[in-house]
N, C-alpha and C positions, 0 to 999 in steps of 0.2 A: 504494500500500500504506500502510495506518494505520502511523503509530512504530511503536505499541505492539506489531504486525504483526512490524514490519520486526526490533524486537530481539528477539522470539521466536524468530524465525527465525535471526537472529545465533548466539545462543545453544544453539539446536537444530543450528544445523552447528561448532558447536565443539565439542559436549559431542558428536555426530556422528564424529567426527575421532580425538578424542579414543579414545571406545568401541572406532573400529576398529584403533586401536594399540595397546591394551593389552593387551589378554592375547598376541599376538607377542611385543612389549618384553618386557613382563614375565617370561615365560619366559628370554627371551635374557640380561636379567639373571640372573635365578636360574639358571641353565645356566653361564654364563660366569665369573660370581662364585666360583663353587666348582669351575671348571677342568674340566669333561666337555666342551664341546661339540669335533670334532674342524676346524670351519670355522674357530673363534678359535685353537684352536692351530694352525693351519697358515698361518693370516696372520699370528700376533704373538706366537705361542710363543717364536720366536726371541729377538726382543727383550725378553719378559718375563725370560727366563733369564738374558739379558743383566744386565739391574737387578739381577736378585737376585743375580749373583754379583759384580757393580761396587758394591752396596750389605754384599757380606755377610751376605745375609738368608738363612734355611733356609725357603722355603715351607711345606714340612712341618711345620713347627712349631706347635702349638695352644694357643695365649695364653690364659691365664687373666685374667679381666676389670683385674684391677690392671697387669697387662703390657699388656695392653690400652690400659688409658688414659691410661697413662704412656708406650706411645708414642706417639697420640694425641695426648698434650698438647705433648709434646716435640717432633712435628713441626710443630705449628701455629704454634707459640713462633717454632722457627727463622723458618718464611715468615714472622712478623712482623718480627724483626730483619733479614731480608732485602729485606723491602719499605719499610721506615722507611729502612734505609739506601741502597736508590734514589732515595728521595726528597730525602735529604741530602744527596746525592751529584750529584744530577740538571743541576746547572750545568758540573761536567766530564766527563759521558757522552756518547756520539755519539746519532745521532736524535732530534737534539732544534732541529730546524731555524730554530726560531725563538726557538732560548740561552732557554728559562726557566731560571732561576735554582734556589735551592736551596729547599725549602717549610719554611716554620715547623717548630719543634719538635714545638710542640701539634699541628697540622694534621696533619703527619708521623704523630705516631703514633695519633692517631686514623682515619688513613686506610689504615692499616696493619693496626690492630686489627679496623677496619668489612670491608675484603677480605677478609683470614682467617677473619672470624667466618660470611662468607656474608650480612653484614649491608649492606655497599657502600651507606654512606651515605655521602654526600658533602657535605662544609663548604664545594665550593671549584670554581669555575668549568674546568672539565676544559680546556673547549681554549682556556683564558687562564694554565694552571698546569701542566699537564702534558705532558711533552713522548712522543713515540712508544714508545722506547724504556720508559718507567715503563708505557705506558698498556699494552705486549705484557707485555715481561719482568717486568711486576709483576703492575699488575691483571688480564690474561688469565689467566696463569699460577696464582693463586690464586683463581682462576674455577674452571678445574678445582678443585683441588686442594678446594676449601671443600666443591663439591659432594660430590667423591669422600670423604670425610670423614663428610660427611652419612650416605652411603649405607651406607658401611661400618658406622658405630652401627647404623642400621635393620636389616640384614642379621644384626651380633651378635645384635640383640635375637629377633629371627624364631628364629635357633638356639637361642636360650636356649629357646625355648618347643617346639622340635624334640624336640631331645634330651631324654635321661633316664638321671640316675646319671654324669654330666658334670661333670668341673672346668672346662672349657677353652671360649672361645667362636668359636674362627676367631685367622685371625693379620690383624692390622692393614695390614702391610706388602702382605700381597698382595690383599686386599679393593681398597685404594688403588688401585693397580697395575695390577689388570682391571677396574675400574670405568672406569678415566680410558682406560686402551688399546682395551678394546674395547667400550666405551659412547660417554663421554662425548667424547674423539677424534672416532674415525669421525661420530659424528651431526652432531658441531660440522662438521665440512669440508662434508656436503654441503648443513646448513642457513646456512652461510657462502654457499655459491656461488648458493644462492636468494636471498639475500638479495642479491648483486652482480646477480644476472639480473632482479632487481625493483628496483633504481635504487640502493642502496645502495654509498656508497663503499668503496673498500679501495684506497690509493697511501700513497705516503712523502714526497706534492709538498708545496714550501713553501705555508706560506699566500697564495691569489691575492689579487691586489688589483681590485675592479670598481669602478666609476664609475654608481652610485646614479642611477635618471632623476629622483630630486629626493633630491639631495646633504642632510645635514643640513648645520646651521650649524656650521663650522667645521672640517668633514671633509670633501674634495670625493671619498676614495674609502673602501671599504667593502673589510674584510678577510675571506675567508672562509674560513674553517679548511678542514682537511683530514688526512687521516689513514686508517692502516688499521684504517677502522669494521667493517665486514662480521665479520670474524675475531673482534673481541672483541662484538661484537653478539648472533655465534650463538650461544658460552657464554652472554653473558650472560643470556638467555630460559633454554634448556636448562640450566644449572646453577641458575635463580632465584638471580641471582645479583643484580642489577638496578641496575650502575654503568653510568649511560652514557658514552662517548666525551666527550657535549656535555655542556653544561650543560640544554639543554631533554631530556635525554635522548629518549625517544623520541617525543616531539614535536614531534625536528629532523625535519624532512625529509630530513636525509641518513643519519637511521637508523630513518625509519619514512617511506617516501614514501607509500607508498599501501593503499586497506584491504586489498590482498593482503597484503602484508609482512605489516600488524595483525593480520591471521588467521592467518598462519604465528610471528609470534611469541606470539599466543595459545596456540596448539597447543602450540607449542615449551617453554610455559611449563609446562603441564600434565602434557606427556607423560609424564615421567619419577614425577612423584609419583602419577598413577593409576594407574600398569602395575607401581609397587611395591605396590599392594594384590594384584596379581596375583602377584609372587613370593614374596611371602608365602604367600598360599594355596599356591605350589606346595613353597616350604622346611618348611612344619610340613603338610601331603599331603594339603589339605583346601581347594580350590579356594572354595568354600562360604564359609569365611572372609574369603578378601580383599574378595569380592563383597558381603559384608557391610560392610565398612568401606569400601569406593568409594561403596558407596548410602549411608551418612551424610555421606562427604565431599561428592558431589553435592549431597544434599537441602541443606547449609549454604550452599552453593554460590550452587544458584538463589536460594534464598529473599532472601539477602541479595544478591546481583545485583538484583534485583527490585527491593528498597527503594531500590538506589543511582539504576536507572533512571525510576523514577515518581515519584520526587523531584525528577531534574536536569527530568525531561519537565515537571513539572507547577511549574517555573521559580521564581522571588522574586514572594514575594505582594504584593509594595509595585511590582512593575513588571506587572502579570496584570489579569484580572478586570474589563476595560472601566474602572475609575478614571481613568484619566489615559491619552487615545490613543496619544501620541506615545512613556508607556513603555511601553506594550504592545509597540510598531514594537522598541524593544531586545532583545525577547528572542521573536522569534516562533517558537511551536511550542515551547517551554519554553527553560530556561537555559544558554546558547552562551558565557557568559563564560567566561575560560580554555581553552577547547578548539578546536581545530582543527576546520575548516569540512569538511578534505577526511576526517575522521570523523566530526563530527555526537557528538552526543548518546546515541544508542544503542552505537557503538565505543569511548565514553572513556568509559560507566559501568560497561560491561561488564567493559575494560581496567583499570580501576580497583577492581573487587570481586575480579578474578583477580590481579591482582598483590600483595594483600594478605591475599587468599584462600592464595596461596602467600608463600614467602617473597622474594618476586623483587623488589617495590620498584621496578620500573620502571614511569614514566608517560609515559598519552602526552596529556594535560591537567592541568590546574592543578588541583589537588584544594583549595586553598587557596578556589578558585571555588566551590566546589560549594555546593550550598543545603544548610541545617544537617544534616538527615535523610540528604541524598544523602551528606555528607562524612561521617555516623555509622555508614554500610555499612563501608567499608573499615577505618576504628578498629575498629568492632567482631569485624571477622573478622581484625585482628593481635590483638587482645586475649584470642581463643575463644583464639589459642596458634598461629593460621596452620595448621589440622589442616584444612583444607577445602580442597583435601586437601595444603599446608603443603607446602614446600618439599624437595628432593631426599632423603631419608631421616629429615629432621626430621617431617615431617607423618606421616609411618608411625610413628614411634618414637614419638611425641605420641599421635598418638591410640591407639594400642595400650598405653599406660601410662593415657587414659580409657577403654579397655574395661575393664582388673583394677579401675580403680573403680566400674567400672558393675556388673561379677557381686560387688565386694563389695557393694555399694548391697542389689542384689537379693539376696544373700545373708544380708542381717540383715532383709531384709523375708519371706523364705519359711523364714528360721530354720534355714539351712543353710548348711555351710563354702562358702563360694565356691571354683571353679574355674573356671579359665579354659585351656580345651584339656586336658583332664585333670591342670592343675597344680593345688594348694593353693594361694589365697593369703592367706597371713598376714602376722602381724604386721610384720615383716622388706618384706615387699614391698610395703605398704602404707606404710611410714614412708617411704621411698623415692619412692613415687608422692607421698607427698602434698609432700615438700621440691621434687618433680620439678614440680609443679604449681604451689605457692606462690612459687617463686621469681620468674617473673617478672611476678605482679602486684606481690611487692613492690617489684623494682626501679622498674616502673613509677610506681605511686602513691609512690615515695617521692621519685623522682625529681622530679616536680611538686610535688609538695607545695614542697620545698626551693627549684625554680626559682619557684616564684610569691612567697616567704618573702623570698628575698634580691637585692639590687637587682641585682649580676649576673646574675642568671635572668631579670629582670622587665626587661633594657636589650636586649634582641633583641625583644623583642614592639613590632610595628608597630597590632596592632589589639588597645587595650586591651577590656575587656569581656569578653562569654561567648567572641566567637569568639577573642579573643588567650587566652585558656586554654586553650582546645581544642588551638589552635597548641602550645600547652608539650604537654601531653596526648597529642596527636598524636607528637609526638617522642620522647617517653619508650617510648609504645608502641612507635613503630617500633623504635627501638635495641635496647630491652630481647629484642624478640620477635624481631631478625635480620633483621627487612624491610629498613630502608634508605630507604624514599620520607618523604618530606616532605609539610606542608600549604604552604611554600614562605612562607609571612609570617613565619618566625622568621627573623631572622639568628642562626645557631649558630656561624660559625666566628671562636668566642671561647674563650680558653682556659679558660673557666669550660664551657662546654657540649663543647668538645673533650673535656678529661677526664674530666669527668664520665661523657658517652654512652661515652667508650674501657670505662670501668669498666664499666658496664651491657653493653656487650653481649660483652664476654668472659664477666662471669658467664653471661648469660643464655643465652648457648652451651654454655661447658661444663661450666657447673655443672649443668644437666637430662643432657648428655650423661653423665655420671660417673653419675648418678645411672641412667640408662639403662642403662648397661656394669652397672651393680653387682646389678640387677633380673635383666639376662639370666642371667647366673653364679647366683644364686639360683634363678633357675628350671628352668637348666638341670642343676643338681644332682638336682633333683627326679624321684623316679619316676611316671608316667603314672599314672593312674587310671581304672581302666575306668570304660564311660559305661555310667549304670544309668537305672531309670526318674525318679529324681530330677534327674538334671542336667539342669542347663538349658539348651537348644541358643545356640550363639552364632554361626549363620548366619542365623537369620529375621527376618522384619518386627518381630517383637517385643523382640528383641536389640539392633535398627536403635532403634527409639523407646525404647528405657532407654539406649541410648549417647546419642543427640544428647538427652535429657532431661539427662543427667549433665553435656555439654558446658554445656549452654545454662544448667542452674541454678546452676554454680559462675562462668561469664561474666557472668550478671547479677550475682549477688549480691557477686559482686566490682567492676565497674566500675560498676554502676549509677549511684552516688552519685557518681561525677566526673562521667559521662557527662550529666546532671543536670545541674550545674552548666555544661558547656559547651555541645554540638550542640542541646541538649533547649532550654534555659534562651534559647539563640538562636532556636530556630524559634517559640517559644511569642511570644518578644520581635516579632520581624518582624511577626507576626499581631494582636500586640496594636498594633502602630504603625500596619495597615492599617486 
């Protein structure tokens, strides 16, 4: 079978996979999110009741968006002060079999902030610094929690667009609560145990020691971590959450052996942000719409999947092209640096457009490797805002705040109020969208700008030139937008980039999030407006090409001019050296 065959095919049995879980999921969220279905309450009613009356809460209670986001913020607050002070803490806790110590201050709380934000970026070699106990009771723990977080905004905002003549958007506490118990729970245990039945570890054993058949110098044995991987593995994918155990994250063999696993953590990555286009359609009663924004998230999807693959396939033009035989023999069949043999080139571009596609950050190849164009995939689909189709409620909340841009777009073109589902949107909603939207290019562009400016931004870059900008570039993106992966040639864990990126992705979390809660409360104030011959449908192909036009023209004309300067300014550079 030709590559180009082979990752067609790749990709048509994930987006495959994908298809036939979503409208199920989908419903099962929207059914269970708002307490009908009578299966969830007979498995976990109990213990739901339980929380709420150990916590104090009144389910019944219908929060209005400022209640909203202030418990919202106040509980994310707490998981940070509780996972910084694991971390501080970490040298007198049990499970930690191999006594690491206490982590930095900086490291600490930027790895505290990156957890809670859903962002799980990591400064800091996991199984050389974190012991078992941090890796459950912290990072799993706020695995859930970030996702369920996610989901809940997403679901406000879906009501805001329901309702009509509404102060109130849902209660915070219990969105959480059924999110994590009867979603993201249950799916995590049985994609944990796939993942143990496909080679993945899960034990509490000390690190073994093996005996290398060719020892290096000066170590005649070789340590090999261990740990219960599986359990935070299956969040990890499933929440797009994307901290690995390892430091190779999913390009250790003991958390990605083989392309089964690949395929199930791809899936796993997806499922949940595609089956929320589906309970969308089914919370505002109009199936029609989510299948509209699945088919923009898709089409972002492939296309830039595409780019990342026929770039890595079509290798370094200074090693290609009959020049010189013997770099041909380097890279046969296109470009194999950084990635793993037992996936090949068509699994890590793939893996690579979907993890930044959503907000999930997990790799299972060196992105740092890619050829300029191939590493401009991934940048550019954190940079769209991670809306293709963007991470556990974040990609739904994102792009459904680019749809009220797109009917206003078309609304000042056909000289008509916009609506979108029989809402008005004005002024009010539109200021809102638009801070919702500018935030985080400016975190991003400002960010860089500053590390390229001052020598502690400029002492982590290993490869000066286009691509050590990119590298800063690359990082700001990630932080800002909640990904979490790396191009991996910055050293960042410096307290110049620790606090910094801390600052960026709390903004860039919840400050679109506030801004999100406060759109739904607006909209759902609002009364319905019947649909006349004027309105404009916002299910069709033509709804589809004015949303991803709106995506795409505010992405370029934002990034273009860095992007320029780094992936572009490299590829142009290689070509002119061949």
């Amino acid at each position: 079978m030709a590559p180009a065959t082979a990752f067609q095919c790749l990709l048509a049995l994930l987006l495959g996979l994908v298809l036939l879980s979503m409208w199920p999921l989908g419903v099962w969220i929207a059914e269970t999110i708002e307490g009908r279905p009578r299966v969830a309450a007979a498995i976990g009613g109990r213990i739901e009741r339980a929380l709420y009356r150990w916590a104090g809460i009144d389910p019944a209670h219908d929060m209005p968006w400022s209640e909203y986001a202030f418990a919202l913020l106040l509980f994310n607050a707490g998981g940070a002060l509780v996972l910084y002070g694991l971390q501080r803490l970490q040298g007198h806790l049990p499970l930690n079999p191999q006594r690491f110590g206490a982590v930095s201050g900086d490291s600490a709380l930027n790895t505290a902030v990156s957890f809670v934000t859903n962002t799980n970026w990591q400064g800091y070699p996991g199984e050389s610094t974190m012991g078992y106990l941090v890796q459950m009771a912290g990072f799993a723990v706020q695995n859930f929690l970030s996702a369920a977080t996610g989901l809940a905004v997403a679901v406000a905002l879906a009501r805001g667009l329901a309702r009509h003549g509404a102060q109130a958007i849902g209660n915070f506490w219990t969105d959480v609560v059924r999110s994590t118990l009867y979603l993201l729970l249950p799916l995590s245990v049985v994609i944990a145990l796939l993942m143990v039945a496909g080679g993945v570890i899960q034990n509490f054993s000390h690190y073994l020691a093996a005996s290398p058949l060719q020892p290096l110098a000066g170590h005649a044995q070789q340590l090999i971590p261990m740990g219960p991987v599986a359990s935070q593995e299956a969040i990890k994918e499933l929440g797009t959450n994307g901290g690995g155990f390892f430091n190779a994250n999913s390009a250790h063999p003991f958390e990605n052996p083989s392309a089964l696993t690949n395929l199930l953590q791809l899936w796993a990555i997806l499922a949940i942000p595609f089956a929320l286009t589906c309970t969308f359609g089914r919370i505002v009663g109009d199936a029609r719409q989510g299948w509209a924004l699945a088919a923009t998230m898709a089409v972002l999807l492939v296309v830039l999947a595409q780019v990342a693959y026929f770039n890595e396939h079509a290798g370094n033009p200074l090693l290609g092209g009959g020049v010189d035989q013997a770099a041909d023999a380097l890279q046969p069949g296109g470009n194999m640096e950084g990635k793993e043999a037992r996936f090949g080139i068509a699994a890590s571009a793939l893996y690579a457009a979907v993890t930044t596609a959503t907000s999930c950050g997990a790799v299972n190849a060196m992105h740092d490797s890619f050829t300029p164009l191939g590493g401009l995939a991934p940048l550019f689909l954190m940079q769209l805002g991670e809306l293709a189709p963007g991470g556990v409620g974040t990609g739904l909340y994102s792009i459904l705040v680019f749809a009220i841009l797109g009917v206003f777009i078309a609304g000042l073109m056909i000289g008509r109020t916009p609506e979108y589902l029989g809402k008005k949107i004005e002024a009010a909603e539109m200021k809102l969208a638009s801070i919702f939207i500018l935030v985080t290019p400016f975190l991003v562009l400002l960010g860089t700008a500053v590390s390229v400016a001052v020598p502690a931004g400029r002492a982590g870059v290993a490869n000066p030139g286009a691509h050590g900008f990119t590298e800063i570039l690359y990082a700001w993106s990630s932080v800002a937008n909640n990904n979490g992966s790396a191009f991996g040639g910055l050293a960042a864990n410096t307290p110049f980039y620790n606090y910094g990126t801390a600052i960026a992705m709390w903004l860039g979390r919840f400050w679109p999030i506030v801004c999100a809660l406060a759109i739904a409360s607006s909209l759902a104030a609002k009364k319905r407006l019947p649909v006349t011959g004027g309105t404009m449908p916002t299910h069709g192909p033509l709804f589809v090409a004015l949303l991803l036009g709106s995506i795409l023209l505010l992405g370029v004309l934002t990034y273009v001019p860095a992007l320029a300067l780094g992936p572009v300014a490299e590829h142009l550079l290689l070509h002119v050296a061949r």
